[in-house]
C-alpha positions in Angstrom: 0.0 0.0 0.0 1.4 3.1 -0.9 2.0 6.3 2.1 -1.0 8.2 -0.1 -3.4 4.9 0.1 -2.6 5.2 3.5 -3.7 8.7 4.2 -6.3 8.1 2.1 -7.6 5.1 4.0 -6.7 7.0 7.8 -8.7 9.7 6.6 -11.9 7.2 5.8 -11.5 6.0 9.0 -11.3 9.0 10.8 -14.5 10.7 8.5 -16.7 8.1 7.5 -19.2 8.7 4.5 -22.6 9.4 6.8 -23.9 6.0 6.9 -21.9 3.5 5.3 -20.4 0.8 7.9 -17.7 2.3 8.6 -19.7 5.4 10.0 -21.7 2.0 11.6 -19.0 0.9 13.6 -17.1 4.2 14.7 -20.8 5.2 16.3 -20.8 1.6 18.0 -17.7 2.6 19.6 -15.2 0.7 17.4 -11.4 2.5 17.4 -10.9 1.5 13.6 -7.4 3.2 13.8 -6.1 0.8 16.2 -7.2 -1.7 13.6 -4.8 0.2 10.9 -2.2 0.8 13.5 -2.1 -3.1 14.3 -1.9 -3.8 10.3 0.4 -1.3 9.8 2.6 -3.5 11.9 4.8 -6.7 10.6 3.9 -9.8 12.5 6.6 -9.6 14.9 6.0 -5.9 15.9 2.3 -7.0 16.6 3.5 -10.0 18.8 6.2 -7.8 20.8 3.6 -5.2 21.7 1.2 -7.9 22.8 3.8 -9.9 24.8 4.5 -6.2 26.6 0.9 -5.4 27.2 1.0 -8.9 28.7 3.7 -8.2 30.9 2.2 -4.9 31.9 -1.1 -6.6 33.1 0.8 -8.8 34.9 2.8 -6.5 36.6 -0.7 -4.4 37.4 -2.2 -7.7 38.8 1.4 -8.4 41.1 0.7 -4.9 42.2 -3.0 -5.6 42.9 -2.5 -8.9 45.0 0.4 -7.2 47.0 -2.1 -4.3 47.9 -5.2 -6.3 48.7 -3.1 -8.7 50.8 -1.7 -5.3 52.7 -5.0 -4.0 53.2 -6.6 -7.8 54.6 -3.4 -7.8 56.9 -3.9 -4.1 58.2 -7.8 -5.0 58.3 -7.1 -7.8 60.7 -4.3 -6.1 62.8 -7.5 -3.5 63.4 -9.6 -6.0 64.2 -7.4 -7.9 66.5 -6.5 -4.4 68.3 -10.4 -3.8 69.3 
């Protein structure tokens, strides 16, 4: 695909014709750029940013359970003080 194709089809995306399916699924909430943006990508650039939002989510749920566990401990300390 050629860098004015591209523009071209960004631009679609971004302004839809009123009523064709496009226009359909940007007002159904659909993020059709993320779409481009992930085809844009080789196969190997798509797979290294999903392995890192992987990791990321793991990291956010190691932070999670460290938290809750803090707060259950602090919530019985509490408990055992009254």
């Amino acid at each position: 695909m050629t860098t004015e194709e591209q523009r071209r089809l960004w631009e679609l995306v971004q302004n839809p014709p009123p009523g064709s399916k496009i226009a359909a699924a940007k007002e159904y909430g659909i993020d059709l750029t993320l779409c481009l943006e992930s085809l844009s990508m080789t196969p190997t650039e798509r797979l290294r940013a999903m392995q890192s939002a992987l990791r990321l989510v793991e990291e956010l749920e190691r932070t999670n359970s460290v938290t809750a566990d803090e707060e259950l401990k602090a919530a019985q300390q509490a408990n055992n003080k009254k």
